[in-house]
C-alpha positions in Angstrom: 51.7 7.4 161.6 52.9 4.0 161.9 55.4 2.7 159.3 54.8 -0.9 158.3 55.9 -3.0 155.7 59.0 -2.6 152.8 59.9 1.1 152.8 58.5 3.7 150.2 60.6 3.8 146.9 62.5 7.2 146.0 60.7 9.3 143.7 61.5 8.7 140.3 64.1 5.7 140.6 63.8 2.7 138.8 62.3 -0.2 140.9 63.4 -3.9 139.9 60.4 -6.7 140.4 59.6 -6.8 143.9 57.6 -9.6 145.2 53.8 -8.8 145.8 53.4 -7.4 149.6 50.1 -6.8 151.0 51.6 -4.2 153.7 50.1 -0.7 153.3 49.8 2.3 155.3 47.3 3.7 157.2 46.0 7.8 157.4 43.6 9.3 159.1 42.0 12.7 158.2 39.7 15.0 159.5 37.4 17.7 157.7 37.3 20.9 160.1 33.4 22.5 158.3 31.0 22.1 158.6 31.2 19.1 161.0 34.2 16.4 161.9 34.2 13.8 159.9 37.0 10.8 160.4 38.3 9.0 157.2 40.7 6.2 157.2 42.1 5.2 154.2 44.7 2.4 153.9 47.1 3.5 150.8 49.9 0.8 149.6 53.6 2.1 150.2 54.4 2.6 147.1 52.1 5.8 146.4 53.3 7.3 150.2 55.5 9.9 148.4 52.1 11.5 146.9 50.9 12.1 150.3 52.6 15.2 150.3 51.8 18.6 148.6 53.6 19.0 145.3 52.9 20.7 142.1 53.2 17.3 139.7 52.7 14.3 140.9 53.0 11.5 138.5 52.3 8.1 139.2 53.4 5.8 135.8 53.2 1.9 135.4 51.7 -1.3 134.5 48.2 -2.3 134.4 46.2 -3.3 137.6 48.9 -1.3 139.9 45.8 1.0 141.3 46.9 4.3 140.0 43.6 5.3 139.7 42.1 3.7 143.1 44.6 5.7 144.3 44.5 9.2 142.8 40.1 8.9 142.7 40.6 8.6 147.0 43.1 11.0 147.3 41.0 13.4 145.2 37.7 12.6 147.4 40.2 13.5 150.6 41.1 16.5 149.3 37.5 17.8 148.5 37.0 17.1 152.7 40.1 18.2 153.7 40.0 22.0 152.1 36.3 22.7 151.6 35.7 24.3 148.5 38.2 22.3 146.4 37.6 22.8 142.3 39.0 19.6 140.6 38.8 19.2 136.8 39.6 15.3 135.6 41.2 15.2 132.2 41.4 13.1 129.0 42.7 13.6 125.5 39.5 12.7 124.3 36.3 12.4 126.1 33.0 12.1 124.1 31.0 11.2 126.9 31.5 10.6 130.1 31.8 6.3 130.0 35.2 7.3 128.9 36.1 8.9 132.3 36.6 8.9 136.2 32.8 9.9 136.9 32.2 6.5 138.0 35.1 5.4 139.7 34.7 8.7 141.7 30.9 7.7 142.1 32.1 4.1 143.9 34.9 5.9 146.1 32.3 8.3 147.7 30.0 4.9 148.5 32.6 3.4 149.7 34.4 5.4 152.0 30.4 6.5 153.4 30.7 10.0 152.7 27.7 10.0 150.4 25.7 12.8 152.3 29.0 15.2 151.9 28.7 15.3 148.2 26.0 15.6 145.6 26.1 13.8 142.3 25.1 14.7 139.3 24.8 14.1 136.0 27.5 16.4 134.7 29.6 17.0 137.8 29.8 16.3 141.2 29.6 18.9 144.5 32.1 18.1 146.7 31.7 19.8 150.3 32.1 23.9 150.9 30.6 24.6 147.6 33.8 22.7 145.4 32.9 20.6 142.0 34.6 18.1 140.1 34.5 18.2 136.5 35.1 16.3 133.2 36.6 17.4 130.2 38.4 16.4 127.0 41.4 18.3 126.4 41.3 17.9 122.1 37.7 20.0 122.6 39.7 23.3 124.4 40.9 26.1 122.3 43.0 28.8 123.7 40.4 31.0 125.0 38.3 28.2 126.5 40.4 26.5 128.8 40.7 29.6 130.3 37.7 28.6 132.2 39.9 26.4 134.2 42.2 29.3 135.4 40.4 29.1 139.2 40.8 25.2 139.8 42.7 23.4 142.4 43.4 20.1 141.1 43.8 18.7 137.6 44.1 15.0 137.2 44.9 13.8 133.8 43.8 9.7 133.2 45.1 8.0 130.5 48.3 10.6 130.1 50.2 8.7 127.8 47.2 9.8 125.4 47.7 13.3 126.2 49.3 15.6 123.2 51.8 18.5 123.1 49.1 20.9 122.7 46.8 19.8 125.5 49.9 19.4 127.3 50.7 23.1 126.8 47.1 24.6 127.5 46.9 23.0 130.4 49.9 23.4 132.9 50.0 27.4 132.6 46.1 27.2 133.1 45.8 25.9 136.3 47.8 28.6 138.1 45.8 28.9 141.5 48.7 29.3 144.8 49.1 25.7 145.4 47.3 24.3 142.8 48.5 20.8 141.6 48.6 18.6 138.2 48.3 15.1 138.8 48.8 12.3 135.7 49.0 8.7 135.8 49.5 6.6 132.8 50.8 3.5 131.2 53.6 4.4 129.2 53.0 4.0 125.3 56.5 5.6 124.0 59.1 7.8 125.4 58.3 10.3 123.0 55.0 11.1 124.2 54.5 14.5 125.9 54.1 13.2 130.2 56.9 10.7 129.2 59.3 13.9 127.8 57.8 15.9 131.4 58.1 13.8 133.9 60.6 10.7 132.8 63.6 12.8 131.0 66.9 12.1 132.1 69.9 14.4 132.2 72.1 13.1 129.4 75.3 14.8 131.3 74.2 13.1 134.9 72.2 10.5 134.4 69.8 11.7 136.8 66.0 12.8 136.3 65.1 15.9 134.5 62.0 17.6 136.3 60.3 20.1 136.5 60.2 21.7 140.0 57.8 20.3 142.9 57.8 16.6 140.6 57.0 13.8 142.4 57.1 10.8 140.3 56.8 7.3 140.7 56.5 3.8 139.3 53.8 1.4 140.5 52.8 -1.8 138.9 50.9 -5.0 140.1 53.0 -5.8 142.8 52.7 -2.7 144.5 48.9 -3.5 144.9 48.1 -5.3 147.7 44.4 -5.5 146.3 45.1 -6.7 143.0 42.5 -8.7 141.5 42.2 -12.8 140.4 40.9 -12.2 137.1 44.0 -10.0 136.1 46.1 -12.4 137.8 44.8 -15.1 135.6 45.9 -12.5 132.2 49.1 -11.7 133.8 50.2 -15.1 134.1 49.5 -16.1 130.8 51.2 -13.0 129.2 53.9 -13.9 131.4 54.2 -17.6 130.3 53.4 -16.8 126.0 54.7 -13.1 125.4 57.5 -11.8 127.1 57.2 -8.3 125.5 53.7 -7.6 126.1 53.7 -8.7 129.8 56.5 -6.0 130.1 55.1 -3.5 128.4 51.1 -4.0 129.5 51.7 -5.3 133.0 55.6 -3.8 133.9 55.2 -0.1 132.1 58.0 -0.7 130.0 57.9 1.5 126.6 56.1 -0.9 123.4 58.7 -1.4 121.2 58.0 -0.2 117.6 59.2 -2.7 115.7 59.4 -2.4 111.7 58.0 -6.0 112.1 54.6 -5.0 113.7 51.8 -5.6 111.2 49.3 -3.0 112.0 49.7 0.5 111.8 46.8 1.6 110.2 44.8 2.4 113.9 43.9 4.7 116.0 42.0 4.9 119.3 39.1 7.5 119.4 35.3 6.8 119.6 32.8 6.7 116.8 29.6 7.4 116.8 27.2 5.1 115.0 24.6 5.4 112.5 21.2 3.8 113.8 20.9 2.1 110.9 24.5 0.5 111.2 24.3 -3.3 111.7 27.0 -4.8 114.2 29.2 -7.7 113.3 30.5 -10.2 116.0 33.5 -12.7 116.0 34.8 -15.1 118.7 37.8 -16.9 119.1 37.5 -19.7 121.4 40.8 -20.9 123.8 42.1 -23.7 125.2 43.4 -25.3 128.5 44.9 -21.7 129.4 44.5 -19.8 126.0 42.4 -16.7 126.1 38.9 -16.7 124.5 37.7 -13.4 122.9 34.8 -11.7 121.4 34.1 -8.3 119.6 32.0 -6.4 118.3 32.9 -4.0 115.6 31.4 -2.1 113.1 31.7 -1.5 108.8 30.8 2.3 108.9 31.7 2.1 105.2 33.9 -0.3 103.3 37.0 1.4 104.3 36.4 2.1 107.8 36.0 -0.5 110.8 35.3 0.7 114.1 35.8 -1.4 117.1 34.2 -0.8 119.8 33.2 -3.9 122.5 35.3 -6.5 123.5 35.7 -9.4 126.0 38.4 -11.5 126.8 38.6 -14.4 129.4 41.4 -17.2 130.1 40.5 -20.7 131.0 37.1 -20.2 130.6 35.4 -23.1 130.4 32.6 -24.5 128.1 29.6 -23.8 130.8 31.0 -20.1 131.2 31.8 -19.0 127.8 27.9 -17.8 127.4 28.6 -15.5 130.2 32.0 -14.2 128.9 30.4 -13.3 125.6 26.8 -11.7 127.3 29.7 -8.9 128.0 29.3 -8.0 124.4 25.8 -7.0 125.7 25.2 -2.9 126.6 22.2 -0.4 126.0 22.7 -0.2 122.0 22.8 -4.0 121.7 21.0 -5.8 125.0 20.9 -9.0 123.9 23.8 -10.2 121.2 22.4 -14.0 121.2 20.1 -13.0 118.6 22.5 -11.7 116.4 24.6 -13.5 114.0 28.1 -14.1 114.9 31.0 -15.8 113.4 33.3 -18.6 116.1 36.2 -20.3 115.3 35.6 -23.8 113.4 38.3 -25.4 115.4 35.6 -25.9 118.3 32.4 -27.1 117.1 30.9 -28.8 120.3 31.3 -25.1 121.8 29.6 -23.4 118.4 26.6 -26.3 119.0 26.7 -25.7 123.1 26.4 -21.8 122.5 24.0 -22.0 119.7 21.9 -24.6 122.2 22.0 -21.5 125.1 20.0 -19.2 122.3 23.3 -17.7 120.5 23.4 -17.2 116.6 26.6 -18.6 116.1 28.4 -19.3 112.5 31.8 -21.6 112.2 34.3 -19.6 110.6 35.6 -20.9 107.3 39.7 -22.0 106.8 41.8 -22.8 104.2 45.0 -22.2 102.7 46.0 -18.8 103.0 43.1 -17.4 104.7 45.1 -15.8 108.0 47.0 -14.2 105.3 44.6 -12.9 103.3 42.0 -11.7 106.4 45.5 -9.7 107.8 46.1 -8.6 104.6 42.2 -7.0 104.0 42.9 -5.4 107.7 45.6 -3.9 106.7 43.8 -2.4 103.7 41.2 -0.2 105.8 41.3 2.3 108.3 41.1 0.8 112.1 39.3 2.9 114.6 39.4 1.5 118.3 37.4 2.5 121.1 39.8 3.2 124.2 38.1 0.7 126.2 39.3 -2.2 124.2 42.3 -2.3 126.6 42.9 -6.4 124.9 42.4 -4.9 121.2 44.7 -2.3 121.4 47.5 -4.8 122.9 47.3 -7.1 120.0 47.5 -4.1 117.5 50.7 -3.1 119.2 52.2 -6.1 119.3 51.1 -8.7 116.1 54.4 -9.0 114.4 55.5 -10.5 111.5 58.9 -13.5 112.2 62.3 -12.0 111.5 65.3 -13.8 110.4 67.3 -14.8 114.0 70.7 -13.9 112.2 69.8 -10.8 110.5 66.8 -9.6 111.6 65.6 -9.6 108.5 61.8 -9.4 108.4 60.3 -12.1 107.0 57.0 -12.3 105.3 55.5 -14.7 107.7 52.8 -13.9 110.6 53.5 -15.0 114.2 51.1 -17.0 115.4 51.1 -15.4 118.5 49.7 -12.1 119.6 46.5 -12.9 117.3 43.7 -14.1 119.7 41.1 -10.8 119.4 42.6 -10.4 115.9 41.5 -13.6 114.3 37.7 -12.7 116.3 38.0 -9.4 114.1 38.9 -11.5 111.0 35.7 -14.3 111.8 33.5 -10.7 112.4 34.5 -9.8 109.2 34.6 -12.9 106.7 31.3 -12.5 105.0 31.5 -9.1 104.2 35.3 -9.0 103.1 33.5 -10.6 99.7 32.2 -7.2 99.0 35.5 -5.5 98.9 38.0 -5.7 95.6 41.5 -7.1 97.2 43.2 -9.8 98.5 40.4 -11.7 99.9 39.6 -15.4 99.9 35.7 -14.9 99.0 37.3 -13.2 95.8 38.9 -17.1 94.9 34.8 -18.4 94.5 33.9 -15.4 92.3 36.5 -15.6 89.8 36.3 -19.2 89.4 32.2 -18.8 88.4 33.5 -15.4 86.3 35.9 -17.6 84.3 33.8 -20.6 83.8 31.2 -18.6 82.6 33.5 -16.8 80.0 35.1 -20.3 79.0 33.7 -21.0 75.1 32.0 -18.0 75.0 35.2 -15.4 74.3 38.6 -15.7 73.4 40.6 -15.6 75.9 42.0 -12.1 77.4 45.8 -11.3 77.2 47.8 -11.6 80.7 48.8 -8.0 81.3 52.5 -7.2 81.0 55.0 -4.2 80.9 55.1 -4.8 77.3 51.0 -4.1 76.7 50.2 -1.3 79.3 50.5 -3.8 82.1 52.1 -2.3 85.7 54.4 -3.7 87.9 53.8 -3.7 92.1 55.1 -5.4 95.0 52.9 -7.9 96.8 51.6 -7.3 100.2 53.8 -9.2 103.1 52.5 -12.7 103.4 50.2 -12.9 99.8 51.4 -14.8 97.1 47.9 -14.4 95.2 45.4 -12.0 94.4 42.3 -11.0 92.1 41.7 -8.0 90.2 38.1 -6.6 89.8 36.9 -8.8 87.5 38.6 -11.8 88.9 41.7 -12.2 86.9 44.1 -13.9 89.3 47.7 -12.4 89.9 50.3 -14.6 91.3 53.8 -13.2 92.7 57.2 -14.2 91.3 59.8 -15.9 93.9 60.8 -11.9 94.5 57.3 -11.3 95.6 56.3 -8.7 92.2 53.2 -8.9 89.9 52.2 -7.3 87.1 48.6 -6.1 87.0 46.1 -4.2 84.8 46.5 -0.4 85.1 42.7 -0.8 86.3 43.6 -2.9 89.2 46.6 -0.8 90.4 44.2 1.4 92.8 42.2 -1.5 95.0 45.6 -3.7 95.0 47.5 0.2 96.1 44.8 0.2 99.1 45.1 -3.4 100.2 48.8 -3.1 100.9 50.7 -3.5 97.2 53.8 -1.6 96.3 54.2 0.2 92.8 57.8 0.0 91.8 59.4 0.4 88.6 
């Protein structure tokens, strides 16, 4: 085989930036039964160390590196060069199987024109000499039943960062067969996390990796990929230019740092599954020159539990293309989301009256004083379910951090206004039906101003609670200086941020965020 280009990195070391190189290697294989068939597939450098057997190969990074391009053709030339190959692709959680490789698979197999040497179906795919590839969600094995994977060849795990300990530990004694490999590719999340503690430990005494035997791991990121696309070109750049730790940790692997100034950590990733009678709420948040603009849809299964679940995210899109960027929101359950109502930022009203012109339902968002505040505050209040798909979501839930004093590191109870762009289209989604909800929540300002006028002349009025008549002392939620009880008195916070409420009020203000102390 001819060598072209920079040189394959070592196994496991850790690579500096390189610059972009569109040099890659050529191989050819040939399947032996039942008849010869040549593939040539063209693999960047960086993944040559895979080429070989081992029992772990681990391929870790940033997004758009092609760790899955990679590891979906290397699995179809496997299935043609040993006939009979059993291949089982892996997730933490797979509810369906959207959420896996199925399709990626599906494209590889067109493309590379070896269609007539597999069968697909809806389940599972035959792969030549009688072999199958399968999909499975680790968190639905027990003990016994992942014992039905004792005979397979190959187990890829997606998504790996997502794995957990148990699955972790069901799985690599399972698949046993002589010569039978584990695969995982992942974006890091945390160094704690089970592949992490496998495949990236270090020797404390020598500094060197900490493998298991037959480990082959290696880092890949966009540079490594001489196919990587515009469109996440256009993203990188931007993270690159406004936020320095999410372009290293979404597009350079690095670990997300888990600062005690992020904001939300009241999420999770997992999938839902909606009630037919479920209405869908939709928010936009519209960018400019080389801002991103967003759109989401997400779902109030019940007034403490929002479930995200459809996103779309563009930069520089431009007025005439921002119907198209938010006909994304589109999919079998909801075909056409012009027709339903949606809330856009107010700061763009030409594009609100453009969109609503091309047939969209479209709603400016209402601002005032206080209202990021209180919308962050009221999402900090519920539970946060995101569907894994909702790559840009998940990003900004990681990283929205409140400022911290440059000299102490204090944090401070301001919001960054950074970090926020699919947020605040979650907050617009949200506005009219955060009224509904007792908190911190600027509908709540309306109310008790009608409850109060209608009381004035007609009772005496009520005594302020205190510590001195039953009254109970809490700390305010970072960032909220105000807030209404559940039947509208107001509660303002001293300069050290405390209030003293009703005992009545103590339980909504608990959930949206307040402290009791004292």
């Amino acid at each position: 085989m001819k060598v072209i280009g920079r040189p394959a990195e070592k196994p496991n070391a850790k690579k500096p930036s390189p610059p972009r190189s569109k040099k890659v290697s050529e191989r050819a294989r040939a399947r032996s039964q039942p008849e010869a068939h040549c593939l040539r597939l063209e693999t960047p450098r960086a993944f040559e160390p895979f080429l070989v057997p081992s029992r772990y190969k681990g391929a870790w990074g940033g997004r758009g590196s092609g760790k899955s391009h990679f590891f979906a053709e290397l699995l179809i030339e496997r299935c043609l060069l040993i006939p009979g190959t059993r291949a089982v692709c892996v997730r933490e959680v797979q509810k369906s199987l959207d959420q896996s490789v199925k399709l990626l698979l599906e494209d590889k197999i067109k493309k590379l024109g070896v269609s007539h040497l597999f069968r697909v179906l809806h389940s599972h795919i035959e792969t030549p000499g009688g072999g199958i590839i399968t999909f499975q969600g680790m968190q639905n094995h027990t003990a016994e039943s992942v014992k039905s994977l004792e005979g397979y060849d190959i187990a890829w795990v997606e998504e790996a960062q997502s794995l957990s300990q148990r699955s972790l530990d069901l799985l690599r004694p399972t698949i046993r067969k002589p010569n039978s490999e584990l695969w995982f590719s992942w974006n890091p999340g945390k160094a704690t996390d089970p592949v992490d503690v496998l495949l990236r430990s270090v020797d404390p005494k020598t500094g060197e990796p900490a493998l298991p035997p037959g480990a082959i791991v290696c880092r890949v990121n966009y540079m490594d990929n001489p196919w990587f696309p515009d469109v996440l070109a256009r993203e990188l750049e931007w993270d690159q230019q406004h936020d320095k730790d999410k372009f290293a940790h979404v597009w350079l692997g690095e670990y997300n740092r888990n600062s005690s100034a992020r904001v939300f950590r009241n999420w999770r990733m997992d999938t839902l599954d909606v009630p037919p009678e479920a209405r869908p709420l939709f928010g936009a948040d519209w960018g400019y020159a080389v801002d991103p603009s967003t759109g989401v849809r997400c779902w109030l299964l019940n007034e403490r539990l929002l479930y995200i679940d459809r996103e779309t995210y563009g930069v520089g899109v431009e007025i005439d293309d921002t119907p198209k960027l938010l006909d994304k929101l589109n999919d079998e359950r909801i075909p056409n989301v012009r027709i339903w109502s949606m809330r856009g930022d107010s700061a763009r009203p030409e594009l609100i009256s453009y969109l609503n012109r091309q047939g969209f339902t479209i709603t400016a968002s209402t601002k005032g004083p206080g209202s990021v505040d209180e919308g962050v505050a009221f999402l900090k209040s519920i539970e946060i379910v995101v569907h894994p798909d909702c790559k840009h979501v998940i990003d900004e839930l990681l990283f929205y951090s409140y400022k911290t004093d440059p000299l102490t590191g204090e944090v401070l109870p301001v919001l960054l206004d950074k970090k926020n762009h699919m947020i605040d289209a979650i907050r617009y989604a949200l506005e009219e039906h955060r009224k509904s909800l007792f908190g911190i929540i600027e509908f709540a300002r309306t109310e008790a101003a009608k409850i109060m006028a209608d009381k004035i002349g007609h009772a005496k009025a009520k005594e302020l609670p205190s510590t001195m008549n039953g009254g109970v002392r809490m700390r305010a939620a970072p960032g909220v200086s105000t807030a209404y009880g559940m039947t509208g008195t107001q509660y303002n916070a001293d300069a050290e941020g405390h209030v003293v409420v009703s005992a009545e009020d103590v339980a909504p203000l608990r959930a949206a965020g307040f402290v009791q102390v004292g």
